[in-house]
PyMOL Python script that loads the backbone (N, CA, C, O; Angstrom):
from pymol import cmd

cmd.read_pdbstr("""\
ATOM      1  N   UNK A   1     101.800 110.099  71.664  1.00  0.00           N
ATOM      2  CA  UNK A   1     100.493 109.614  72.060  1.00  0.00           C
ATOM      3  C   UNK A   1     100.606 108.807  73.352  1.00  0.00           C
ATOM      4  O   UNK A   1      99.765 108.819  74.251  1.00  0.00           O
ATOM      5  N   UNK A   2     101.637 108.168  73.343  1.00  0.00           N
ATOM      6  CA  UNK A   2     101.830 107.305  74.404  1.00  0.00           C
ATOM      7  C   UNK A   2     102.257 108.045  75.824  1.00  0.00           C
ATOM      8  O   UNK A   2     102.327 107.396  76.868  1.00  0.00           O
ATOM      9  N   UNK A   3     102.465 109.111  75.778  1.00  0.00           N
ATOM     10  CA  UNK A   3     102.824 110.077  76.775  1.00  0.00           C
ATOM     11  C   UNK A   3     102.004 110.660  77.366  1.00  0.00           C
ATOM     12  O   UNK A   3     102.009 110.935  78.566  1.00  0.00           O
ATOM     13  N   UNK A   4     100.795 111.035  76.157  1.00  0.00           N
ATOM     14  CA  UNK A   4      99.790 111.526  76.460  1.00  0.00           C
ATOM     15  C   UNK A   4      98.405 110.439  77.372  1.00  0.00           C
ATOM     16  O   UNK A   4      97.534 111.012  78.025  1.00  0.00           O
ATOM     17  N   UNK A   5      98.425 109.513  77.299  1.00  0.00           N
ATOM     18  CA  UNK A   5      97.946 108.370  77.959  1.00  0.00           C
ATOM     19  C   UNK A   5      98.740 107.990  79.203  1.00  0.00           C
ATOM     20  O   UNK A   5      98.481 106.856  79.606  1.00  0.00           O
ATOM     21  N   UNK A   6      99.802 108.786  80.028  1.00  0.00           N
ATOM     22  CA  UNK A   6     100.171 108.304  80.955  1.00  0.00           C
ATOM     23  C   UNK A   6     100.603 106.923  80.930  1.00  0.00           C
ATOM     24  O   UNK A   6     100.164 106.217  81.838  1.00  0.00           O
ATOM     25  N   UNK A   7     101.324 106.424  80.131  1.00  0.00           N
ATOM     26  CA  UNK A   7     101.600 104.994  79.961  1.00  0.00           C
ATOM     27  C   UNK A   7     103.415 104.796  79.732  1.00  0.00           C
ATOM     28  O   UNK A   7     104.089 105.647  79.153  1.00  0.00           O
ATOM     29  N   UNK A   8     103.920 103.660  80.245  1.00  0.00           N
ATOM     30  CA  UNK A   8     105.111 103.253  79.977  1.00  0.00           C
ATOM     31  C   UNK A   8     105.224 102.679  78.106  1.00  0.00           C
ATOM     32  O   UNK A   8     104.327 102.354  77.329  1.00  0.00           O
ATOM     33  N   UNK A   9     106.471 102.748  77.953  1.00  0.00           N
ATOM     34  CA  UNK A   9     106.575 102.034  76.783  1.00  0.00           C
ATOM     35  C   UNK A   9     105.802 100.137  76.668  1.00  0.00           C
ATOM     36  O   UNK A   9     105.129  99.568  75.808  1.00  0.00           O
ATOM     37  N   UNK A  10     106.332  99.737  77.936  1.00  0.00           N
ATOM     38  CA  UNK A  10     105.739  98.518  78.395  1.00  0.00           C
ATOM     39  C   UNK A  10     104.021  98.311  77.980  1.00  0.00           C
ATOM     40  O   UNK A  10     103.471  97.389  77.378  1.00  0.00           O
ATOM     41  N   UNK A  11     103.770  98.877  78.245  1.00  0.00           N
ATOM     42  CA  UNK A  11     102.092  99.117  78.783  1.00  0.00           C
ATOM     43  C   UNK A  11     101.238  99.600  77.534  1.00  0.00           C
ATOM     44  O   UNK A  11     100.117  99.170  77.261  1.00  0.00           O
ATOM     45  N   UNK A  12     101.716 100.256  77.046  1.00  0.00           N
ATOM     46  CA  UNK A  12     101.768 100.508  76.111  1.00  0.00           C
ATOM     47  C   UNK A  12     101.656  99.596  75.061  1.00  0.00           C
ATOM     48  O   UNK A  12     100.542  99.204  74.713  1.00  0.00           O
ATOM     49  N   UNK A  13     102.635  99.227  74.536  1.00  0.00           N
ATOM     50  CA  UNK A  13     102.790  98.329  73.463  1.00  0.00           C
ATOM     51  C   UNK A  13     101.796  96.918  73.959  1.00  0.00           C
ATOM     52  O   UNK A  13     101.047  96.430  73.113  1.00  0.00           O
ATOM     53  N   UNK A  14     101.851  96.313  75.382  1.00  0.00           N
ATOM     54  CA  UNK A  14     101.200  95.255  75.413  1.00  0.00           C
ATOM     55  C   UNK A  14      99.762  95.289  75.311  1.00  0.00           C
ATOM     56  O   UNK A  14      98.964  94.409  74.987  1.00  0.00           O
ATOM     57  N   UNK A  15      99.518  97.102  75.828  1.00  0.00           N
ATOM     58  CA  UNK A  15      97.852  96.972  75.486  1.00  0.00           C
ATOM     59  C   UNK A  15      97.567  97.209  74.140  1.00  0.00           C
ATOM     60  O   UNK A  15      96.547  96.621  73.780  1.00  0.00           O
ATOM     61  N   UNK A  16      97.998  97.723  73.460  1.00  0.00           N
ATOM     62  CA  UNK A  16      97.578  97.916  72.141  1.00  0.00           C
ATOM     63  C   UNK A  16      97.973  96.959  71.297  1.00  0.00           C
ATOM     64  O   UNK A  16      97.654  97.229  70.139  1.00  0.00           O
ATOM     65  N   UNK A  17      98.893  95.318  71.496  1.00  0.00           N
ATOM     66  CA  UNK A  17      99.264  94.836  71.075  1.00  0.00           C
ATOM     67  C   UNK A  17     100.185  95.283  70.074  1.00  0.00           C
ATOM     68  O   UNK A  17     100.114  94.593  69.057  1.00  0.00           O
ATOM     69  N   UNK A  18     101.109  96.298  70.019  1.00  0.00           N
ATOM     70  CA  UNK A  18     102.230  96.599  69.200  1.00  0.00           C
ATOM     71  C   UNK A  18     103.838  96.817  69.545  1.00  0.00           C
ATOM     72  O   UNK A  18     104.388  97.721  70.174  1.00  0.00           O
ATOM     73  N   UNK A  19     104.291  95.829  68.997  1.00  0.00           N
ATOM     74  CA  UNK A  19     105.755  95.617  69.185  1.00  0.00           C
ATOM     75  C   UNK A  19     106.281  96.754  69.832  1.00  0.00           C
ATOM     76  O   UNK A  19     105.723  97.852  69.812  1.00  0.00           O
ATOM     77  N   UNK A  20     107.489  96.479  70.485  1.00  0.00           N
ATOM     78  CA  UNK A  20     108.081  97.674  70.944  1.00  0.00           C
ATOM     79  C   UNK A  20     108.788  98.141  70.243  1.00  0.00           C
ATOM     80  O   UNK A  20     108.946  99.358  70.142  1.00  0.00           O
ATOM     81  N   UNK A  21     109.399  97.257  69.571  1.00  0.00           N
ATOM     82  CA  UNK A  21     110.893  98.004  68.233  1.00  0.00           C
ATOM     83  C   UNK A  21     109.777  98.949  67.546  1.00  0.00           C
ATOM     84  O   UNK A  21     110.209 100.037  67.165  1.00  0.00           O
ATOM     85  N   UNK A  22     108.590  98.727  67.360  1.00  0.00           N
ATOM     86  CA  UNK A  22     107.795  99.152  66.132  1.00  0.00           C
ATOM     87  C   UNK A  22     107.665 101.029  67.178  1.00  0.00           C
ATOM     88  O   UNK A  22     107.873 102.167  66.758  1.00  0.00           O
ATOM     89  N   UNK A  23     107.262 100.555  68.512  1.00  0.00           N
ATOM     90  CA  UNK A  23     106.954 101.946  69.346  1.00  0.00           C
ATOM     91  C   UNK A  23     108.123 102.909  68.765  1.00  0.00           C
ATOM     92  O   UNK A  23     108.189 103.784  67.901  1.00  0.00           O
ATOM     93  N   UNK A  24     109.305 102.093  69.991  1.00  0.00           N
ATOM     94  CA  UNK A  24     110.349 103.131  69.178  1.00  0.00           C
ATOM     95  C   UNK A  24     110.793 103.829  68.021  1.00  0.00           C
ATOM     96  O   UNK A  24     111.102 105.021  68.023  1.00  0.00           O
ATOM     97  N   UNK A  25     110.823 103.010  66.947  1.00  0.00           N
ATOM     98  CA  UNK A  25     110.860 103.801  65.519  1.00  0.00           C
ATOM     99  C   UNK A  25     109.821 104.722  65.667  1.00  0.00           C
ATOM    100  O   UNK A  25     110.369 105.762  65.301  1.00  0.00           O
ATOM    101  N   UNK A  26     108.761 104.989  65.943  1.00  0.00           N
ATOM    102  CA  UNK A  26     107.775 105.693  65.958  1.00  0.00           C
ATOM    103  C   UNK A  26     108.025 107.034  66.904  1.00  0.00           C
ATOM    104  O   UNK A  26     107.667 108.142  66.504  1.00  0.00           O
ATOM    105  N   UNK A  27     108.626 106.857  68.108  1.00  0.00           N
ATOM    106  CA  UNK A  27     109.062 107.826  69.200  1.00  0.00           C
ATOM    107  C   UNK A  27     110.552 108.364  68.212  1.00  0.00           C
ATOM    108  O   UNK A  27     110.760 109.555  67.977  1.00  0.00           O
ATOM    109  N   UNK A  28     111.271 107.484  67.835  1.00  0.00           N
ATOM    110  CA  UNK A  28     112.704 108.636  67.343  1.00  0.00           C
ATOM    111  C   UNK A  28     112.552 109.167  65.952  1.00  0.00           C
ATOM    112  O   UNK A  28     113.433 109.626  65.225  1.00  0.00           O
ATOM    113  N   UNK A  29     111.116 109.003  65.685  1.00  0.00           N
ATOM    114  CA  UNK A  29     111.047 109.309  63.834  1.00  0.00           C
ATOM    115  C   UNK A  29     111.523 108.570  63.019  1.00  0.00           C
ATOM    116  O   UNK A  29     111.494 108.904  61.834  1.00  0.00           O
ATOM    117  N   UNK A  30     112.063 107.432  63.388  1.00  0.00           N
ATOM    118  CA  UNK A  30     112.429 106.522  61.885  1.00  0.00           C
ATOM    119  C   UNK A  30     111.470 106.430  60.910  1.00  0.00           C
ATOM    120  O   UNK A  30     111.553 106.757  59.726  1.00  0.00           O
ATOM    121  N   UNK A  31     110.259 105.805  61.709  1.00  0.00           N
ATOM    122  CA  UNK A  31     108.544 105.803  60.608  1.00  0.00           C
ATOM    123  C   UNK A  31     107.746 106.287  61.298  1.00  0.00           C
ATOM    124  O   UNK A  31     107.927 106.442  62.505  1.00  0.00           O
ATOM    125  N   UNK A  32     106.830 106.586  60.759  1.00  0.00           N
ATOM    126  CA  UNK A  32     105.168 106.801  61.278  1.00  0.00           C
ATOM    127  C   UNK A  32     104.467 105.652  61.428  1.00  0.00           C
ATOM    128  O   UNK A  32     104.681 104.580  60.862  1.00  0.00           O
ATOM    129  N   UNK A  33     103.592 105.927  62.242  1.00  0.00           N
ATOM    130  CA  UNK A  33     102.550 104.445  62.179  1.00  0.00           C
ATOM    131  C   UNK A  33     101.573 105.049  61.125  1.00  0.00           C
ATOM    132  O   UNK A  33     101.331 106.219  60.830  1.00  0.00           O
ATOM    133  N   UNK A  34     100.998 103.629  60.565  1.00  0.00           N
ATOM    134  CA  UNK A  34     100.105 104.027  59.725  1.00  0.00           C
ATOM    135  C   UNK A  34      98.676 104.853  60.128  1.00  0.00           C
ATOM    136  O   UNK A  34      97.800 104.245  60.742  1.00  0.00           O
ATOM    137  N   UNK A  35      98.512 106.137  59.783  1.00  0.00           N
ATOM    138  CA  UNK A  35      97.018 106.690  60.241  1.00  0.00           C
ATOM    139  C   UNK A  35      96.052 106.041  60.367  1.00  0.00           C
ATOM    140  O   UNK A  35      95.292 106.623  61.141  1.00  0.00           O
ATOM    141  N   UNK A  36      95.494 104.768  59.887  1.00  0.00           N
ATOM    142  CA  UNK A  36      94.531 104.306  60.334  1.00  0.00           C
ATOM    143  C   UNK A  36      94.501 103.861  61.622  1.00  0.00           C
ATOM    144  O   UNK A  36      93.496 103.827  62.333  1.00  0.00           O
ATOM    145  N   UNK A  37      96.170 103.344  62.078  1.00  0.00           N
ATOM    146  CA  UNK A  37      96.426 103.025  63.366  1.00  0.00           C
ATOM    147  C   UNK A  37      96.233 104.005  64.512  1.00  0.00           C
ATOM    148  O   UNK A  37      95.677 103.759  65.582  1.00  0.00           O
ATOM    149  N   UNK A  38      96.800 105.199  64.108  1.00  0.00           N
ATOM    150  CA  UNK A  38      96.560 106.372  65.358  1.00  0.00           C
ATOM    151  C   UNK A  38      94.969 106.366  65.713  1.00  0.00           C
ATOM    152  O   UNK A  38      94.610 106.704  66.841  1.00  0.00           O
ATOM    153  N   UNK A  39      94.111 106.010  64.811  1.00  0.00           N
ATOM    154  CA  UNK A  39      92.777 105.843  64.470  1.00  0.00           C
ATOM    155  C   UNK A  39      92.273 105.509  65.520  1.00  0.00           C
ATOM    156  O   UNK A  39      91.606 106.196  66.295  1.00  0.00           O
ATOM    157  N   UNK A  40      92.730 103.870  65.628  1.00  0.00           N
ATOM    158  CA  UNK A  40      92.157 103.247  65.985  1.00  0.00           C
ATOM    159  C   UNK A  40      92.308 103.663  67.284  1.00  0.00           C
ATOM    160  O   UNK A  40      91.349 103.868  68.027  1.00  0.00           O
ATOM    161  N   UNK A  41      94.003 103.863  67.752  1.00  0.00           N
ATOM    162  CA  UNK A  41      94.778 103.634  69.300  1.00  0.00           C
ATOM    163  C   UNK A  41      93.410 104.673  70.146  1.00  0.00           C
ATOM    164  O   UNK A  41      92.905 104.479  71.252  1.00  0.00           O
ATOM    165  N   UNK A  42      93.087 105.856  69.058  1.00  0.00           N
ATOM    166  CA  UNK A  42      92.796 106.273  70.197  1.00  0.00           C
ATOM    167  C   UNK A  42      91.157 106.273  69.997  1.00  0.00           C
ATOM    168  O   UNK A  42      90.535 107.243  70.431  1.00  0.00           O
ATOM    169  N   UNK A  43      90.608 105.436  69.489  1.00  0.00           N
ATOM    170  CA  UNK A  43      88.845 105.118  69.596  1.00  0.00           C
ATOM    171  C   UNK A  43      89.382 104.529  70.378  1.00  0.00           C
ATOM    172  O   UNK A  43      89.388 105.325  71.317  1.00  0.00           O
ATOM    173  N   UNK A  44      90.106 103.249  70.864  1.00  0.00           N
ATOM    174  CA  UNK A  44      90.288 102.057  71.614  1.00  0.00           C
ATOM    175  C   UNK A  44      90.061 103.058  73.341  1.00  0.00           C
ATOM    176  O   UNK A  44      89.281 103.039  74.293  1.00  0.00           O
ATOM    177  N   UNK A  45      91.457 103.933  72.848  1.00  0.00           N
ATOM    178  CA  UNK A  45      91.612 104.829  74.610  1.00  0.00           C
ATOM    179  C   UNK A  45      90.583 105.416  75.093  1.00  0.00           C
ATOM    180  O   UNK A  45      90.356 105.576  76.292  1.00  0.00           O
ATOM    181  N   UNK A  46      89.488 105.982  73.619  1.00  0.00           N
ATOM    182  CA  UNK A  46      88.143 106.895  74.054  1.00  0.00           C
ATOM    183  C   UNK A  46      87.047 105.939  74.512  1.00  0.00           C
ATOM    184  O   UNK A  46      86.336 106.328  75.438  1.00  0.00           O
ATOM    185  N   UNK A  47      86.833 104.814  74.016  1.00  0.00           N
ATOM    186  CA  UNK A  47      86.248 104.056  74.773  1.00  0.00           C
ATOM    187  C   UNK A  47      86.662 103.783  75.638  1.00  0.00           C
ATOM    188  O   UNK A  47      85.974 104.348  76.489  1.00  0.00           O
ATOM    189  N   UNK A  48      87.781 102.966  76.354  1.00  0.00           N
ATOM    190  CA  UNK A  48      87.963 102.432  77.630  1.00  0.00           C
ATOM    191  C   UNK A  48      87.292 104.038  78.415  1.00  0.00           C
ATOM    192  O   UNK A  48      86.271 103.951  79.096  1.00  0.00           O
ATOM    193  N   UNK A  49      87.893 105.236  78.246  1.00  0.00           N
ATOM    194  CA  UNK A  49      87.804 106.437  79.267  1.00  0.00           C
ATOM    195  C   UNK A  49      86.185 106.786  79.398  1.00  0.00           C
ATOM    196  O   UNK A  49      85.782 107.537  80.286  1.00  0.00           O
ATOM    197  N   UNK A  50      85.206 106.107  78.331  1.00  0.00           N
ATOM    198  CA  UNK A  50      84.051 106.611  78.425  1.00  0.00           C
ATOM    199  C   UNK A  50      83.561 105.152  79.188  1.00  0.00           C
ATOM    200  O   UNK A  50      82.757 105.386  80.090  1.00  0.00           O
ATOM    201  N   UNK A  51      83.828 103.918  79.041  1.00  0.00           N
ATOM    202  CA  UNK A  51      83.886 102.602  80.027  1.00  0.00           C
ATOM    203  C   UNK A  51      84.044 103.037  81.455  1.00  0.00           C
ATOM    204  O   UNK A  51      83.068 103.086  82.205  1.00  0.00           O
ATOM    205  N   UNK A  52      85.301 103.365  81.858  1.00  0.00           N
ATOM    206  CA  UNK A  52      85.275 103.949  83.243  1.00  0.00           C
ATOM    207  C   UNK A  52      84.308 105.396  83.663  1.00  0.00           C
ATOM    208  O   UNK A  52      83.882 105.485  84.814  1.00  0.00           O
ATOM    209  N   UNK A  53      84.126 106.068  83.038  1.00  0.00           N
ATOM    210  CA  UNK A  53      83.391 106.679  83.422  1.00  0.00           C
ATOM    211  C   UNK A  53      81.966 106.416  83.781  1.00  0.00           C
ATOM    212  O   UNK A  53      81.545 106.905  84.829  1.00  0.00           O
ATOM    213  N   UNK A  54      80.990 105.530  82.854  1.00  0.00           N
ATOM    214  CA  UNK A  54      80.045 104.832  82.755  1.00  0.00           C
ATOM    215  C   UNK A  54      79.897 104.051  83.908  1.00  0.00           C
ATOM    216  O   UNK A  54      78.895 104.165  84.614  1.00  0.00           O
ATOM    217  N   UNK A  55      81.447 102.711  84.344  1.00  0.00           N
ATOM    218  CA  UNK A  55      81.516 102.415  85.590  1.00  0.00           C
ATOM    219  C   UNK A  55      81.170 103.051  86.903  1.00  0.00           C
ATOM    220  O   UNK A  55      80.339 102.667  87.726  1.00  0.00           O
ATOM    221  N   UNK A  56      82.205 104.415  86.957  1.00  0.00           N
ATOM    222  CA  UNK A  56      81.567 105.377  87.663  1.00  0.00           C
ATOM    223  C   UNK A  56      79.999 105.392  88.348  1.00  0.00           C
ATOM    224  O   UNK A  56      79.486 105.192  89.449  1.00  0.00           O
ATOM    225  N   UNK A  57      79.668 105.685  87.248  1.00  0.00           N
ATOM    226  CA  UNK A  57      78.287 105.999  87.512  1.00  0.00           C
ATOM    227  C   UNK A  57      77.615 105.144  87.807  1.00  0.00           C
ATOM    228  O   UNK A  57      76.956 105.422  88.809  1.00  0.00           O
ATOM    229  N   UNK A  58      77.368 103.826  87.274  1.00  0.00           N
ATOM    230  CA  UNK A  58      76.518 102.513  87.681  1.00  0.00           C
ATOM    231  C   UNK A  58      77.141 102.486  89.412  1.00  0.00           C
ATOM    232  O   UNK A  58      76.403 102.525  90.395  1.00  0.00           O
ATOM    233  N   UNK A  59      78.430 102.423  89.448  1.00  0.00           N
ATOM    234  CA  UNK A  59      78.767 102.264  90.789  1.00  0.00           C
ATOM    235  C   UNK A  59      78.072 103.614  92.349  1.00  0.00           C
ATOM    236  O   UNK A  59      77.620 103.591  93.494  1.00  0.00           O
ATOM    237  N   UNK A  60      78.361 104.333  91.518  1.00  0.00           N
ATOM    238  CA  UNK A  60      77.464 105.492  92.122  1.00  0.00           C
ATOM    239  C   UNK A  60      75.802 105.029  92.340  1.00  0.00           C
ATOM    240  O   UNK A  60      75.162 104.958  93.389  1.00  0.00           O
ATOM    241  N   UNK A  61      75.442 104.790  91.139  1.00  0.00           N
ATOM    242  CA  UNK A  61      73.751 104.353  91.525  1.00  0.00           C
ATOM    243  C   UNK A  61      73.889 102.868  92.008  1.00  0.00           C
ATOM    244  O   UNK A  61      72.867 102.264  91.684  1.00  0.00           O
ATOM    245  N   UNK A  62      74.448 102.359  92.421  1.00  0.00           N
ATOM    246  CA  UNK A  62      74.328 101.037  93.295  1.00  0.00           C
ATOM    247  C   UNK A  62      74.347 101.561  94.883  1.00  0.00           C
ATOM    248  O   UNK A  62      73.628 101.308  95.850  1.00  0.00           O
ATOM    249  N   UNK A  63      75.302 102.256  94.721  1.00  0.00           N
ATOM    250  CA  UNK A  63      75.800 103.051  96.438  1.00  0.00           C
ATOM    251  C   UNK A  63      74.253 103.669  96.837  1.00  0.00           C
ATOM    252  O   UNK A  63      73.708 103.087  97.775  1.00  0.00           O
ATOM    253  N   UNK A  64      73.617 104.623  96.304  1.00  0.00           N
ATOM    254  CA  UNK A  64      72.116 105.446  96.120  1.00  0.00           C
ATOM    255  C   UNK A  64      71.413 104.165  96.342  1.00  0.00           C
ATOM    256  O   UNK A  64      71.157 103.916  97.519  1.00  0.00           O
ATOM    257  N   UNK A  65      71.141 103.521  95.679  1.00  0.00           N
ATOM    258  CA  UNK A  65      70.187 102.038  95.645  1.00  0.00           C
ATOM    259  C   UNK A  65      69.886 101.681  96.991  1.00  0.00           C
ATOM    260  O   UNK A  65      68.909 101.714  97.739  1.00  0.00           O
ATOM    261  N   UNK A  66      71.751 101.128  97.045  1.00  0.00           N
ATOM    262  CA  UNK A  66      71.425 100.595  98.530  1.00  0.00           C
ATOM    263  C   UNK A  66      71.443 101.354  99.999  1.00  0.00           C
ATOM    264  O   UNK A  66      71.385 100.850 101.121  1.00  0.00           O
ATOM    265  N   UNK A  67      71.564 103.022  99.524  1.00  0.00           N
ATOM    266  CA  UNK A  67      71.498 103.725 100.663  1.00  0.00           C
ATOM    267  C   UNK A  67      69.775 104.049 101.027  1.00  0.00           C
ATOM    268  O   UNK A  67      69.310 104.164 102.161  1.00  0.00           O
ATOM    269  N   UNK A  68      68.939 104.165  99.593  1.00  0.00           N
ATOM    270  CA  UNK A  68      67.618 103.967  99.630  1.00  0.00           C
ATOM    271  C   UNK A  68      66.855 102.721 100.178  1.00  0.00           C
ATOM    272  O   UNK A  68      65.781 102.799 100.775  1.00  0.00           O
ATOM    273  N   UNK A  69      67.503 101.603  99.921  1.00  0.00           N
ATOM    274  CA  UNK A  69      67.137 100.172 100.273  1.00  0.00           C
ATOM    275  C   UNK A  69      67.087 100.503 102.216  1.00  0.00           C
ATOM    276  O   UNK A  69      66.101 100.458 102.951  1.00  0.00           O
ATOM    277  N   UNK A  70      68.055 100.716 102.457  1.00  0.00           N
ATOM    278  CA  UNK A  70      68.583 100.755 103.895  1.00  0.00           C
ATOM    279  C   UNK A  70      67.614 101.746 104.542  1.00  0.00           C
ATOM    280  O   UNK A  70      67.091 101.412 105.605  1.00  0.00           O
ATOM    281  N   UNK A  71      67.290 103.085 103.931  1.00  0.00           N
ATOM    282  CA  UNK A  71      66.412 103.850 104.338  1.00  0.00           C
ATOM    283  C   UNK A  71      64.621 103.436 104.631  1.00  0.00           C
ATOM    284  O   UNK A  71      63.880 103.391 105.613  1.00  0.00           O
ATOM    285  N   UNK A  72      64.531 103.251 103.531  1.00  0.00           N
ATOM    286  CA  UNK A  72      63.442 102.259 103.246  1.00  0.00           C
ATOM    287  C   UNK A  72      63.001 101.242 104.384  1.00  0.00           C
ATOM    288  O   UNK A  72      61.854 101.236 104.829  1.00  0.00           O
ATOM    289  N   UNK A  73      63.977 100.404 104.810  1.00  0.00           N
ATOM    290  CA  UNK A  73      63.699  99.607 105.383  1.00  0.00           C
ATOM    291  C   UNK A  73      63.669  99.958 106.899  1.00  0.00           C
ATOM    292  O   UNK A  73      63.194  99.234 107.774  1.00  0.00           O
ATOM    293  N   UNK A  74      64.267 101.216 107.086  1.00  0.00           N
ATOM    294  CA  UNK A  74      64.489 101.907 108.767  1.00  0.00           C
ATOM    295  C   UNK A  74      63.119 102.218 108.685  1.00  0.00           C
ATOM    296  O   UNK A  74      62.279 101.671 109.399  1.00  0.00           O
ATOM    297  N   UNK A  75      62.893 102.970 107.943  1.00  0.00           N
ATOM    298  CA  UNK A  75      61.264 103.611 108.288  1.00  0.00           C
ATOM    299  C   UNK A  75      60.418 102.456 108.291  1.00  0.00           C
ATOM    300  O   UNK A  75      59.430 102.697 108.984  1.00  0.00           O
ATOM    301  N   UNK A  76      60.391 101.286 107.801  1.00  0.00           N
ATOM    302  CA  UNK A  76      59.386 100.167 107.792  1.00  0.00           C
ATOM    303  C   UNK A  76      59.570  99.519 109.295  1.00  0.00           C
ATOM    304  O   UNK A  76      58.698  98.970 109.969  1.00  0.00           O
ATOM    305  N   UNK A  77      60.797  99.712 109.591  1.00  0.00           N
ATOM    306  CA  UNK A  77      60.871  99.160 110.961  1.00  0.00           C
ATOM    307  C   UNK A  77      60.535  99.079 112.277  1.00  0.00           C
ATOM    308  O   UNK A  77      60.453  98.249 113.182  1.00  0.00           O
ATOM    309  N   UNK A  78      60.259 101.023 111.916  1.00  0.00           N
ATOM    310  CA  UNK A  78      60.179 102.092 112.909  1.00  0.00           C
ATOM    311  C   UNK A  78      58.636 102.117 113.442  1.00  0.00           C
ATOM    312  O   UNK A  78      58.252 102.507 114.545  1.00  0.00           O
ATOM    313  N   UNK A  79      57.537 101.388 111.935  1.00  0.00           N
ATOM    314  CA  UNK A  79      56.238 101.832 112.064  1.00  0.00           C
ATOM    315  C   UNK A  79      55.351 100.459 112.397  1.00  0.00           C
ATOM    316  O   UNK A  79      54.135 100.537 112.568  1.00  0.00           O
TER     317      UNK A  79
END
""", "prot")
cmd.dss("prot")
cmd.show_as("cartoon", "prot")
cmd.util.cbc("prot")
cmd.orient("prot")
């Protein structure tokens, strides 16, 4: 999972708050994490990715806003 998120072991463990000894056992098969955990890791990842995307977009309609604002105000200038 953690591979699949483009993430270091580091980065990893500190964002999800889980030990690293705990990662590793998990990467060489000693244990599984508990399924509710895979659960969660990745509602947590599907939100942040639907967060940035959302960002995206507000940031996009701010850029539009103020390219309308700017327009707006040329033609008021002009007349």
């Amino acid at each position: 999972m953690r591979e699949l998120y483009g993430m270091k072991r580091s980065e990893f463990c500190e964002h999800f708050g889980i030990p690293l000894r705990s990662l590793q056992h998990w990467e060489i098969g000693d244990r599984k994490p508990a399924p509710f955990l895979i659960f969660l890791i990745r509602k947590v990842y599907d939100l942040e990715q639907e967060n940035k995307y959302l960002q995206e977009c507000i940031d996009t309609l701010d850029r539009q806003n103020d390219e309308l604002k700017a327009l707006i105000k040329s033609q008021a200038d002009t007349q």
